[in-house]
Backbone as a ProteinNet text record, in pm:
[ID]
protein_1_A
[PRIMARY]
XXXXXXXXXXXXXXXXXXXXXXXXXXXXXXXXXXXXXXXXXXXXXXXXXXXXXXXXXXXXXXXXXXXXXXXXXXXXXXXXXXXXXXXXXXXXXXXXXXXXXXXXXXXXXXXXXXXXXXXXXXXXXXXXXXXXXXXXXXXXXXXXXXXXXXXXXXXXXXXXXXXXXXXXXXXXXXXXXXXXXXXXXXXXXXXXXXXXXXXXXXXXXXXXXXXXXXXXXXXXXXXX
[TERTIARY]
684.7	586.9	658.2	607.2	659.6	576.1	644.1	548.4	654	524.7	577.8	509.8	545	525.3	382.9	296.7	165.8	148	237.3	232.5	319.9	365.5	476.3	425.9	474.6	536.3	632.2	643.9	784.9	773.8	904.4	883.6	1042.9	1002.8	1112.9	1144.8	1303.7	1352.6	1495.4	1505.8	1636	1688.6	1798.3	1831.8	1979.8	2055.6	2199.4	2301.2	2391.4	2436.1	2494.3	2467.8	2475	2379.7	2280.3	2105.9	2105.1	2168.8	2154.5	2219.1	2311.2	2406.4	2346.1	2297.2	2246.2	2114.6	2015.4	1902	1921.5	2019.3	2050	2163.2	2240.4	2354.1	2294.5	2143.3	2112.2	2075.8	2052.1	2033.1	2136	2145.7	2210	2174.3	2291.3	2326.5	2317.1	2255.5	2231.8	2262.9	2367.5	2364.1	2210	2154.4	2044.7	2046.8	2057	2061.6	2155.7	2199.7	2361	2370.2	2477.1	2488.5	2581.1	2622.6	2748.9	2803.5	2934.5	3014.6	2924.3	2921	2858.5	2939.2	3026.5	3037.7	2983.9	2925.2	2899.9	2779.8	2807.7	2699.1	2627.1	2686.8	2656	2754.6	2705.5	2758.8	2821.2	2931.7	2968.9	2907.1	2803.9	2763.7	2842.3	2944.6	3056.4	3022.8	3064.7	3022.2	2932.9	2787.2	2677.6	2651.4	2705.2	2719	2792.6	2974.5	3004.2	2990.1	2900.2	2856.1	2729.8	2659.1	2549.2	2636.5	2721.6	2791.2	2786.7	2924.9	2959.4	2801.9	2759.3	2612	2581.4	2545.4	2463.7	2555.3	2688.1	2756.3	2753.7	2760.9	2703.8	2605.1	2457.9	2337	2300.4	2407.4	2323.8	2454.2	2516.4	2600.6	2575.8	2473.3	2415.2	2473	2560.3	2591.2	2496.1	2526.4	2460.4	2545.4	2428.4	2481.5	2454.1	2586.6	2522.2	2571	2448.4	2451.2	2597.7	2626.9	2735.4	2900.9	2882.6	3010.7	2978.6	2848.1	2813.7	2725.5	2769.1	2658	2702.8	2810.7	2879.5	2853.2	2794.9	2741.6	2564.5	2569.9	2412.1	2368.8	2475.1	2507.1	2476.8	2334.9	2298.4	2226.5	2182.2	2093.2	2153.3	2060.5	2102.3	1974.1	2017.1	1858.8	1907	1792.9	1840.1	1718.4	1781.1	1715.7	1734.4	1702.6	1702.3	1760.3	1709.8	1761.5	1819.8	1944	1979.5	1930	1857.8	1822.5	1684.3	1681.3	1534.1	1595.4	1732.7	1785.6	1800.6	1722.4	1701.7	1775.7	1910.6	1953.6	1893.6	1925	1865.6	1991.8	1992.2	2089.9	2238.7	2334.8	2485.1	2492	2555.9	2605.3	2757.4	2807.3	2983.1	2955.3	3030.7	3078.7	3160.3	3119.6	3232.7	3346.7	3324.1	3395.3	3547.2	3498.9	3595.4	3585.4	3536.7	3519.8	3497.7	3445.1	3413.5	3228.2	3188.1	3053	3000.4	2866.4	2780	2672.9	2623.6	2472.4	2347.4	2214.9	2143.2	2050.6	2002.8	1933.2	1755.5	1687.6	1563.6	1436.3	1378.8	1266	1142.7	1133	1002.5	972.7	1046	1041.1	1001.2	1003.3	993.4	1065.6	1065.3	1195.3	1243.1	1379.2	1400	1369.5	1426.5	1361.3	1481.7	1435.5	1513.8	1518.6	1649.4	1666.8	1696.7	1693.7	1754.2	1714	1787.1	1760.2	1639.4	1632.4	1495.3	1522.1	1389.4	1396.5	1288.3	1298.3	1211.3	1182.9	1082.6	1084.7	971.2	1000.4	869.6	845.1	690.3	707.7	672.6	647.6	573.8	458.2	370.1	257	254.7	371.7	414.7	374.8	339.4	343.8	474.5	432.3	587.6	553	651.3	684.4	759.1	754.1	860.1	871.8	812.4	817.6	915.7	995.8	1037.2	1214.1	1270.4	1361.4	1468.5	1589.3	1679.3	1776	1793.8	1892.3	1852.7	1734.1	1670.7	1696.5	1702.3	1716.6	1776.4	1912.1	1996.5	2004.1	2000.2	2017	1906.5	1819.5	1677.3	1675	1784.7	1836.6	1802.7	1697.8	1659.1	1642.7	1703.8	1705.1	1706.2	1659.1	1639.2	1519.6	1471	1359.2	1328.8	1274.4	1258.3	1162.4	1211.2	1080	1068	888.8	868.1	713.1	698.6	610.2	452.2	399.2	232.3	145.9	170.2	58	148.4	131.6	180.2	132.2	178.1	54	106.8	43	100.6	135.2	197.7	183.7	165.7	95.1	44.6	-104.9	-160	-320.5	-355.2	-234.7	-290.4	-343.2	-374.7	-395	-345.3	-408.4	-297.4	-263.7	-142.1	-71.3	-91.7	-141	-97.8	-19.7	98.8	238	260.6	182.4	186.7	172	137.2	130.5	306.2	349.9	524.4	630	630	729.3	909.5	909.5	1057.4	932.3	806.9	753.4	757.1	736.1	720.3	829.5	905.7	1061.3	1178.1	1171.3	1259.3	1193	1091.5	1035	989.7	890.2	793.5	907.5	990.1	1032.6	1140.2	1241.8	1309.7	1228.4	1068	1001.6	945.3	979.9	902	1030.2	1132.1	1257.8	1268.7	1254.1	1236.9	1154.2	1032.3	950.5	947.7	1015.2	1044.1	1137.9	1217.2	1362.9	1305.8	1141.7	1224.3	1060.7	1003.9	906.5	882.6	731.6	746.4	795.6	856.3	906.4	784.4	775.1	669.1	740.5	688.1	781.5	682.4	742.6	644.5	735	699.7	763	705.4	689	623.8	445.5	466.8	333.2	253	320.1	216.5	288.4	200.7	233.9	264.3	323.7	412	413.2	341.3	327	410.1	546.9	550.4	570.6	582.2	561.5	755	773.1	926	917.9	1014.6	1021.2	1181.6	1192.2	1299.1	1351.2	1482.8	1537	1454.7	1440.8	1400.8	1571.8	1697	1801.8	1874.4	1806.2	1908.1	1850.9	1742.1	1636.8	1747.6	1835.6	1922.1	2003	2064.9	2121.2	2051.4	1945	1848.4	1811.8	1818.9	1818.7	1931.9	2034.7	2098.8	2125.4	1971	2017.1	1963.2	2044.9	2028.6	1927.9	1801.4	1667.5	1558.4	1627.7	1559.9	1590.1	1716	1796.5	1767.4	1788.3	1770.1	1599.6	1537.1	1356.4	1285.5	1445	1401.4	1265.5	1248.6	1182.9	1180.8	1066.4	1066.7	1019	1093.7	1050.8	1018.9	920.8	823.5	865.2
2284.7	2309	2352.9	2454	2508.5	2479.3	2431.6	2405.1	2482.5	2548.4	2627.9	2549.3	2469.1	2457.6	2532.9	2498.8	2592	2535.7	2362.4	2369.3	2270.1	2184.9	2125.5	1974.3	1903.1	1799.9	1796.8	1788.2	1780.2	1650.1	1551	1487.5	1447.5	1460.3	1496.5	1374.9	1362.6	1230	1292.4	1127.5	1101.6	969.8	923.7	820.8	780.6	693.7	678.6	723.4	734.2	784.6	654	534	441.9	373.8	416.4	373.9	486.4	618.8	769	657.9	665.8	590.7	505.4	387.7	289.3	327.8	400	485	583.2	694.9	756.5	718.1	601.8	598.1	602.4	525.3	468.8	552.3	730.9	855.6	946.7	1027.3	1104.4	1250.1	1305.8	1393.2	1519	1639.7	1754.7	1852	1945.1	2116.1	2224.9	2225.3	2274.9	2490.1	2469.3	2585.9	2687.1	2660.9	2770.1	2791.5	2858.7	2871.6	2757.7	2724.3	2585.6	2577.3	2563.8	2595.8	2527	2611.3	2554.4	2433.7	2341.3	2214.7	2157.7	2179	2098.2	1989.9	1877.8	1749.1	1680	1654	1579.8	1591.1	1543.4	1565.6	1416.5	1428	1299	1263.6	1152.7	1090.5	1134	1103.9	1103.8	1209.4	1369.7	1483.6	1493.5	1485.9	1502.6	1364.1	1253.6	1128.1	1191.6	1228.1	1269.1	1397.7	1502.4	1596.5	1575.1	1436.2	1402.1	1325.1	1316.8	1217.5	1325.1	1394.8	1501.3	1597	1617.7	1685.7	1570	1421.5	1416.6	1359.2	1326	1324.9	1414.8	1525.7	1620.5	1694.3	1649.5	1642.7	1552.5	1436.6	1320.7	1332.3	1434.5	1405.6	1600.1	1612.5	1769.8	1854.5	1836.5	2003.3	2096.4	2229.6	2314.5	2414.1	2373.6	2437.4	2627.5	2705.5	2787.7	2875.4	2910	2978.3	3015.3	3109	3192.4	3138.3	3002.3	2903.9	2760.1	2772.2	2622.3	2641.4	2731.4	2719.9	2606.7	2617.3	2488.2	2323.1	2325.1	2204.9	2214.3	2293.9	2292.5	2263.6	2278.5	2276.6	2131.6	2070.2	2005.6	1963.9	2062.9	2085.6	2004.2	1902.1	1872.4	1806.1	1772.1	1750.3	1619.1	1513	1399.9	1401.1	1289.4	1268.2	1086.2	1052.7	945.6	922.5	1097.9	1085.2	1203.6	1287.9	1344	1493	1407.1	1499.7	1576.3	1522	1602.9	1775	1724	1823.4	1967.2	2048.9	2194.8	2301.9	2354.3	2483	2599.9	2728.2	2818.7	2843.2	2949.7	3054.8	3044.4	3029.3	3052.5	3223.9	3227	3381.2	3416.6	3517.7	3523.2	3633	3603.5	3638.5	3760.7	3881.6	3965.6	3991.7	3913.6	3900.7	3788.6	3678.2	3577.6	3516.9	3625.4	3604.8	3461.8	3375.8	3228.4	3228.8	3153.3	3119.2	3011.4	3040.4	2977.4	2951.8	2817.7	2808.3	2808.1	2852.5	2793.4	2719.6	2641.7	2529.6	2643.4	2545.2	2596.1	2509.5	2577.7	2552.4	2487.6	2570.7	2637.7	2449.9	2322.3	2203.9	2095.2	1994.4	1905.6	1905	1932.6	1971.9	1806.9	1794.7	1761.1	1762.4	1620.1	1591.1	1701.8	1769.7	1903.7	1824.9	1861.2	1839.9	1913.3	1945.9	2105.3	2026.6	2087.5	2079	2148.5	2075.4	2141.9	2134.7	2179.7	2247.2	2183.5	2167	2205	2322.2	2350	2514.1	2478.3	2500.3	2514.5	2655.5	2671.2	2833.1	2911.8	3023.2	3034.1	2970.4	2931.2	2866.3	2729.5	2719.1	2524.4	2445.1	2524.6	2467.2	2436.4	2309.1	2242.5	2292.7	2362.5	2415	2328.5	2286	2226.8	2265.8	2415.5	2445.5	2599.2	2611.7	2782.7	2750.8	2814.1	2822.1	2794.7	2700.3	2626.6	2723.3	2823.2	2932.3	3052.5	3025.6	3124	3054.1	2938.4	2869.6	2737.9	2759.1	2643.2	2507.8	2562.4	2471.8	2383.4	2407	2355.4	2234.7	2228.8	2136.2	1982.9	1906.9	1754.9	1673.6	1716.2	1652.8	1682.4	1598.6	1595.6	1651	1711.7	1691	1682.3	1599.9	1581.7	1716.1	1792.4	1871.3	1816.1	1844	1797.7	1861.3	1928.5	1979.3	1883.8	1938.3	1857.8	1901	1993.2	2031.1	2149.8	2156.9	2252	2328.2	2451.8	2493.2	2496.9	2439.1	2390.6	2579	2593.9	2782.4	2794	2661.6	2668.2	2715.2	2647.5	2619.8	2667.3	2753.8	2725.5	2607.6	2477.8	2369.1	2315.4	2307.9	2238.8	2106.1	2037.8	1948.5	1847	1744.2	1667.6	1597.2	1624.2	1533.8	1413	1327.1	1193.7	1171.1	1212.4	1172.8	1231.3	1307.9	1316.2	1197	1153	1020.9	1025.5	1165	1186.1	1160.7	1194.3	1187.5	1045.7	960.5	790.7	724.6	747.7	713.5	715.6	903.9	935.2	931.2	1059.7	1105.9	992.3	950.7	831.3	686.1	665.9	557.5	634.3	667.7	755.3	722.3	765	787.7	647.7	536.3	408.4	384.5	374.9	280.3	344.8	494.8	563.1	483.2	554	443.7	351.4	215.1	68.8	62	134.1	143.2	227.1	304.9	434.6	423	474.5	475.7	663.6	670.5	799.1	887.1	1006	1081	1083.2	1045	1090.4	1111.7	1207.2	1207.3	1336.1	1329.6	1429	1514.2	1631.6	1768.5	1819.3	1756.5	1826.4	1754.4	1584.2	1556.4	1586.8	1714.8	1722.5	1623.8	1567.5	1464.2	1553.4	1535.1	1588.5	1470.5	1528.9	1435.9	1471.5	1512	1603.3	1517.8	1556	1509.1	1461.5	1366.7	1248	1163.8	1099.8	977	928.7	879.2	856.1	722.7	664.7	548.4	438.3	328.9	234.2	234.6	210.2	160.1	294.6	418.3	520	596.1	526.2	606.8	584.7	602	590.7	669.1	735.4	821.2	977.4	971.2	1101.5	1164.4	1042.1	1146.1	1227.3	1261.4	1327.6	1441.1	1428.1	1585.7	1669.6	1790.3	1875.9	1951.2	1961.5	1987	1930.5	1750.8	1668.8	1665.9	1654.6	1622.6	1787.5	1918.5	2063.6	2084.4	2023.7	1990.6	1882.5	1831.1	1697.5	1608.8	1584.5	1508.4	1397.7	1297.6	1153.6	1094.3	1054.3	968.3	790.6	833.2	709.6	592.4
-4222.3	-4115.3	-3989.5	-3906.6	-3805.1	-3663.6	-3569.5	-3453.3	-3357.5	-3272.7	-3175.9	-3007.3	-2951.6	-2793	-2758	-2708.4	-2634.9	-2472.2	-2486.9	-2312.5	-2299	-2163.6	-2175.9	-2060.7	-2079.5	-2019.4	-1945	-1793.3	-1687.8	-1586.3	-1637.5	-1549.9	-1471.8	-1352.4	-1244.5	-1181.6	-1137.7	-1092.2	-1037.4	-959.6	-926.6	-905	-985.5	-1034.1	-977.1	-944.7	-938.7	-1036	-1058.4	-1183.9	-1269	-1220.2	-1316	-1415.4	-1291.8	-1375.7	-1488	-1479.8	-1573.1	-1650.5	-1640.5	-1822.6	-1896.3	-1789.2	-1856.8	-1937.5	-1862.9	-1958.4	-2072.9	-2048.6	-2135.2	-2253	-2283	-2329.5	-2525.5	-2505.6	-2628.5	-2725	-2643.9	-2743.4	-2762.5	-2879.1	-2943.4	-2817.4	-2780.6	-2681.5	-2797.7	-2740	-2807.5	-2721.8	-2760.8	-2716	-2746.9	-2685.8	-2707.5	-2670.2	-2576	-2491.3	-2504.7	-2621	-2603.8	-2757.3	-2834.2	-2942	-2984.2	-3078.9	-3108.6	-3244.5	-3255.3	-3358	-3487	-3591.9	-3724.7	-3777.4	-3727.6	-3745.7	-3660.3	-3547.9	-3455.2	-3491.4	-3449.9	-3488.2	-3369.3	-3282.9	-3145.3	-3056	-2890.9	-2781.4	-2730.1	-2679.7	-2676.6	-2511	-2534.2	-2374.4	-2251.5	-2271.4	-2129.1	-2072.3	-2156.7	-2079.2	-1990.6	-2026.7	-1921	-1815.8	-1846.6	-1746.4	-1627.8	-1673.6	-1574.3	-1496.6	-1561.1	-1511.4	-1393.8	-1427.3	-1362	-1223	-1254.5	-1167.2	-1022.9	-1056.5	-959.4	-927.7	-1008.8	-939.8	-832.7	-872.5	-748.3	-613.9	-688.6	-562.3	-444.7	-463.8	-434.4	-360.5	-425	-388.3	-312.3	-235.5	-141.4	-60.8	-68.1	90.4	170.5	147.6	229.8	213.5	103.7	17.8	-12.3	41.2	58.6	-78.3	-228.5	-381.8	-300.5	-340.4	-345.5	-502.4	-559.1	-700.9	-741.1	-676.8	-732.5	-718.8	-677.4	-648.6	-760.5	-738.6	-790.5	-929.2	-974.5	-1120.7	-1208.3	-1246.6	-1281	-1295.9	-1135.5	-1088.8	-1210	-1198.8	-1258.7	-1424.2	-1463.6	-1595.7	-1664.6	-1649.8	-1692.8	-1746.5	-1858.5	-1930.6	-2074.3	-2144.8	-2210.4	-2363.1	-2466.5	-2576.6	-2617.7	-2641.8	-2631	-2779.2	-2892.7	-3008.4	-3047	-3135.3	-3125.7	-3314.7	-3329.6	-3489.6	-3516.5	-3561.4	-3576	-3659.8	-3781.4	-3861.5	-3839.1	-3732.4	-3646.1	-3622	-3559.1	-3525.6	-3613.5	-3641.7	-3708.4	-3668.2	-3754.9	-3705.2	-3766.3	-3670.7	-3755.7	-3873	-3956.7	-4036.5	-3941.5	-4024.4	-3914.7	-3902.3	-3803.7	-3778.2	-3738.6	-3827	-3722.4	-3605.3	-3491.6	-3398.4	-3431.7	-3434.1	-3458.2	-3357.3	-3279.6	-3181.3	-3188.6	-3221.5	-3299.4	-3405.6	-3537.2	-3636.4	-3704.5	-3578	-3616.8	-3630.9	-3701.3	-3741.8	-3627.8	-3597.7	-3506.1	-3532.1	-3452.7	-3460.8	-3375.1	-3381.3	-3276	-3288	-3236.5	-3281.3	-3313.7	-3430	-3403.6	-3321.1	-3256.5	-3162.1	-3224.8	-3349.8	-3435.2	-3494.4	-3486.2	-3561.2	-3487.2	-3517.8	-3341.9	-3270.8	-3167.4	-3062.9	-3014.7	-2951.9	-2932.4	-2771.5	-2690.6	-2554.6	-2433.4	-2390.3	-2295.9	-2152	-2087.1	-1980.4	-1899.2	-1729	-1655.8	-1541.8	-1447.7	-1245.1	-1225.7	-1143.3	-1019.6	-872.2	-839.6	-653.9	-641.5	-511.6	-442.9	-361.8	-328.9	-235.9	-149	16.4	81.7	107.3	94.9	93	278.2	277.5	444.4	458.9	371.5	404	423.2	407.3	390.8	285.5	168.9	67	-28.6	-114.3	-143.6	-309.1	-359.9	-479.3	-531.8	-689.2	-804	-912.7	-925.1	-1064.3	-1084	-938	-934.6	-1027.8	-1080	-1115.5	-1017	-1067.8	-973.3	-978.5	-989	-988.4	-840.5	-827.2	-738.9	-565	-581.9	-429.2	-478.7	-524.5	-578.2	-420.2	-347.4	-198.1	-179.7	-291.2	-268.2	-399.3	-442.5	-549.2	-493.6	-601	-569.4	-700	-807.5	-896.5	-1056.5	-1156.6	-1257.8	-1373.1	-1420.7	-1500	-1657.8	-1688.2	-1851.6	-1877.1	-1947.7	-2042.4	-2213	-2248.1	-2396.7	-2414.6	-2510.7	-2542.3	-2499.3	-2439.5	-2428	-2557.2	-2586.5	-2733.7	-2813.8	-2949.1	-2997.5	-3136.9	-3137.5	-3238.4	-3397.3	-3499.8	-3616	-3677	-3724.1	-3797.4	-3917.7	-3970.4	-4114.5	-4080.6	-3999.1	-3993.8	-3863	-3770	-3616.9	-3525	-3615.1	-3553.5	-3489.8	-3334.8	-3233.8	-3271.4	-3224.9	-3249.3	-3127.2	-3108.8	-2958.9	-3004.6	-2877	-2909.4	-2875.2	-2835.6	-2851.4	-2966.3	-3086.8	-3236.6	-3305.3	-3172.6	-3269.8	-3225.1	-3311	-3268.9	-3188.4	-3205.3	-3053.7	-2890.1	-2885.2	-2777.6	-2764.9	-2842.4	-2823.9	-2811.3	-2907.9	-2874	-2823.2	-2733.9	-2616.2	-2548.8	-2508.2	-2416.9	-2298.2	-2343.4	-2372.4	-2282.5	-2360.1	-2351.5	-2213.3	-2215.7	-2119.9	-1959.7	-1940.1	-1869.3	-1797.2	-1914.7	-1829.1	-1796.7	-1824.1	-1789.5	-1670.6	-1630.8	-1505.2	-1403.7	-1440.9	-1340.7	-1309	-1403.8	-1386.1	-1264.1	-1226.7	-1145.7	-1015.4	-1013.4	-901.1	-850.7	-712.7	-698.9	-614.6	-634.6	-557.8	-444	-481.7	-335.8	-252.8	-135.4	-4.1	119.3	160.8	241.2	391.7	521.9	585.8	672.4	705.5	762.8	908.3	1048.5	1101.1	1128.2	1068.4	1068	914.1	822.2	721.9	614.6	530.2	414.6	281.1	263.9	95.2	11.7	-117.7	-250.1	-339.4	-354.7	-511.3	-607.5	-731.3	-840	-888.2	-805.5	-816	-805.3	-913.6	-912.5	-832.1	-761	-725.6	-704.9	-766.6	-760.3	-651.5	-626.3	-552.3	-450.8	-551.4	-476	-394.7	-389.1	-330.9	-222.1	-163.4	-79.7	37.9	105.2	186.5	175.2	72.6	35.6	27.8	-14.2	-17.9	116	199.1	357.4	353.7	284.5	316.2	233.7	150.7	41	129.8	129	201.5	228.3	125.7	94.5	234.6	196.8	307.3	442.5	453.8	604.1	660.7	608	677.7	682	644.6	686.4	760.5	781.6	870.8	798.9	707.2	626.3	649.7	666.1	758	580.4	549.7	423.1	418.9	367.9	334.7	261
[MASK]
++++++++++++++++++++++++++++++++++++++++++++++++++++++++++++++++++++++++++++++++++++++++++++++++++++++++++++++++++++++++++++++++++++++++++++++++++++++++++++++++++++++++++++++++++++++++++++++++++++++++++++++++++++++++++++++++

């Protein structure tokens, strides 16, 4: 059976990077986004811990990311499973380039739980954006976000799928998302008198530190 995504689930945060370990340590780390050697099996934790590390070190002392210095920093995209054999490659392929064989993961199965940075963006109208690509206004960098399919369409029958009935949604997604919320309460925060709601969850223990992402402290943001 083949399921293809028809809409998604995003849920956005910012966490300490010790609360990250302690939440993430208990799932299987996935290369998702890239191609990966046809032995490849799993990602060892450490990588994206300490990649999360230096990102938000980073992100709470008013570093100003800019793209073409800091892509690097961004590189934190990562697929989290809870069972391996969920994990679906497509066909290997060689590289005629280094005559070594590769793989890419397939989409088309239950996907696994996706991770990537986000922005914020205020626009001229003073509206607060979270959904624009973090490559386009990297300086506007505030965090984390889970993506996971919200519905998806079966390609036997066309029958949509709701993904609370796929059990990576109950067991990462799902679970990932309360241990979040248990630890972090909403971003609020105001610009000028106007009130901003966006859709973050942010640590309870680091709201002291976030005055100083550069997003907040260069908008003078009076947080709540």
């Amino acid at each position: 059976m083949k399921l293809y995504a028809k809409s998604w689930n995003k849920f956005k945060f910012l966490i300490a990077p010790d609360e990250f370990e302690n939440i993430f340590r208990e799932f299987h780390h996935i290369e998702y986004n890239h191609r990966v050697s046809k032995d490849y099996i799993e990602t060892d934790p450490k990588v994206l811990f300490n990649k999360y590390k230096g990102f938000y070190e980073k992100l709470v002392s008013n570093y100003k990311f800019i793209w073409k210095t800091d892509a690097d920093l961004f590189d934190l995209h990562s697929g989290f499973t809870n069972d391996l054999n969920k994990c679906v490659y497509e066909k290997e392929f060689i590289d005629q380039n280094d005559n070594k064989f590769y793989k890419n993961m397939d989409w088309n199965n239950e996907p696994c739980v996706g991770m990537s940075p986000f922005i914020l963006f205020l626009d001229g109208k003073n509206k607060l954006l979270s959904n624009i690509f973090y490559a386009q206004y990297p300086e506007n960098a505030m965090g984390i976000q889970l993506e996971f399919p919200k519905e998806m369409v079966c390609s036997e029958n066309t029958e949509t799928v709701n993904c609370t009935e796929i059990e990576t949604y109950n067991t990462v997604y799902k679970k990932i998302v309360e241990k979040i919320n248990k630890i972090s309460k909403n971003l609020v925060f105001t610009i000028d008198e106007q009130e901003y709601k966006p859709p973050v969850k942010v640590s309870k223990n680091i709201f002291e530190e976030i005055k100083n992402v550069y997003f907040i402290k260069n908008n003078n943001c009076l947080i709540k």
